[in-house]
Phi, psi and omega in degrees: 000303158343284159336306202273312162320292203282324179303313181293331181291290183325318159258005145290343172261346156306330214252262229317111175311126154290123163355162189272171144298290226254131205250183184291336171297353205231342180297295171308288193311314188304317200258345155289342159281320205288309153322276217303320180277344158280321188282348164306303172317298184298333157330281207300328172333293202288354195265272194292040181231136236043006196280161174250053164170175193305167128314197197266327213268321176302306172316316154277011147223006198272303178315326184285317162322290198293318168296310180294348177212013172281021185261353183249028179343258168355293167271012175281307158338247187332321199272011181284347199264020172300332224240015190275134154012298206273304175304328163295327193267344173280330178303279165000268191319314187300306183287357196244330141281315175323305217281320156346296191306334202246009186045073157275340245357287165307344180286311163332282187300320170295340158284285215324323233220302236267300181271340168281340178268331160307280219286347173286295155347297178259319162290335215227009185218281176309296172350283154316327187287301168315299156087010165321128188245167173212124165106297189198144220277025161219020158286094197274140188208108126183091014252192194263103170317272166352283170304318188288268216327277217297298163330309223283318171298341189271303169310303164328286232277294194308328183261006162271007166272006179283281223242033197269178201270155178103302165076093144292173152298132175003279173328315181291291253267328181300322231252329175301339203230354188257348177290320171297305164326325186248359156269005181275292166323316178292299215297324181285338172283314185278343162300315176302303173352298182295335184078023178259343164224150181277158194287347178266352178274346179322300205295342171283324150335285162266040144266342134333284201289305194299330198279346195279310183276298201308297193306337157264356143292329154319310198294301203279007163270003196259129180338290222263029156276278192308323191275305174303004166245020112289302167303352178284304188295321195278298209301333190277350164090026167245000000 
């Protein structure tokens, strides 16, 4: 009868969907930002598209930026180089085993998918459509490949902090995603500085990065997503 008891648990935890990313109170805001930030795009597309310089909204602030922080050249520089290839994919890989470590699954899976298709997304899709140039006539800047890596990772971190497993307290959870979040911002401040993107192309980035992790996070909240990454997680034993 023992046997029989550990086997019916064992396999009820098999059975058992892993937790949402996103829970139901939080689902409709996610997915009206995830809209309301595709259409920002498409908007800001449509703004930048053929042009070789800023709009009217870029022309008041990329000046304001770049006066207010070009004495701090040297570290805008390094911190624009978060959003760089190498820093992305080590970042990824950090966030992609934490979550292992703690048997997030889904958490695994929503970076691993979330950041090569935001960064596919804007270089090999947008880019191209748009064709906004900057700097030189065959430098594609709309939206800015830089802010989608660095979003994209700063929307992870922030939406494994909605629902995570253990329920740190409020505060930590706050204070962890409002940190990822305001290094996404320095970095999209400092691209502009540098004169390496106009400021609507951050915000068309990022917005890129958001619709992109909510919208996979979503998918991997749908019942029959959940029951196949618990049986993935119990045979792997996490």
């Amino acid at each position: 009868m023992a046997a029989n008891r550990l086997i019916t648990s064992a396999t009820d935890q098999a059975r058992k969907p892993v937790p949402v990313l996103i829970p139901d109170w939080a689902r409709r805001p996610a997915v009206i930002l995830a809209i309301c930030c595709a259409a920002v795009l498409a908007v800001g597309g449509a703004f930048a598209a053929g042009r070789s310089e800023g709009n009217a909204l870029d022309r008041r602030i990329d000046p304001w930026l770049i006066q207010h922080l070009q004495s701090h050249m040297n570290g805008l520089n390094q911190i624009a180089d978060l959003g760089n290839p190498t820093a992305l994919v080590v970042l990824t890989i950090i966030v992609v085993l934490s979550c292992l470590a703690v048997r997030r699954v889904n958490g695994s899976i929503l970076a691993a998918l979330s950041v090569p298709i935001a960064s596919s997304l804007t270089e090999f899709v947008f880019k191209p459509i748009v064709h906004e140039t900057i700097g030189h006539s065959t430098t594609l800047s709309y939206p800015s490949g830089h802010s989608t890596n660095v979003c994209t990772l700063a929307v992870i971190v922030a939406v494994l902090m909605i629902n995570p497993p253990h329920r740190p307290h409020p505060v930590v959870r706050l204070v962890v995603a409002v940190l990822a979040l305001a290094v996404a911002v320095v970095v999209m401040m400092s691209l502009v500085a540098i004169q390496f993107h106009y400021f609507t192309d951050t915000v068309g980035g990022a917005c890129v990065a958001t619709s992109t992790v909510l919208s996979v996070a979503l998918l991997l909240d749908a019942p029959a997503a959940r029951g196949r990454m618990a049986r993935w997680s119990f045979r792997s034993g996490a």
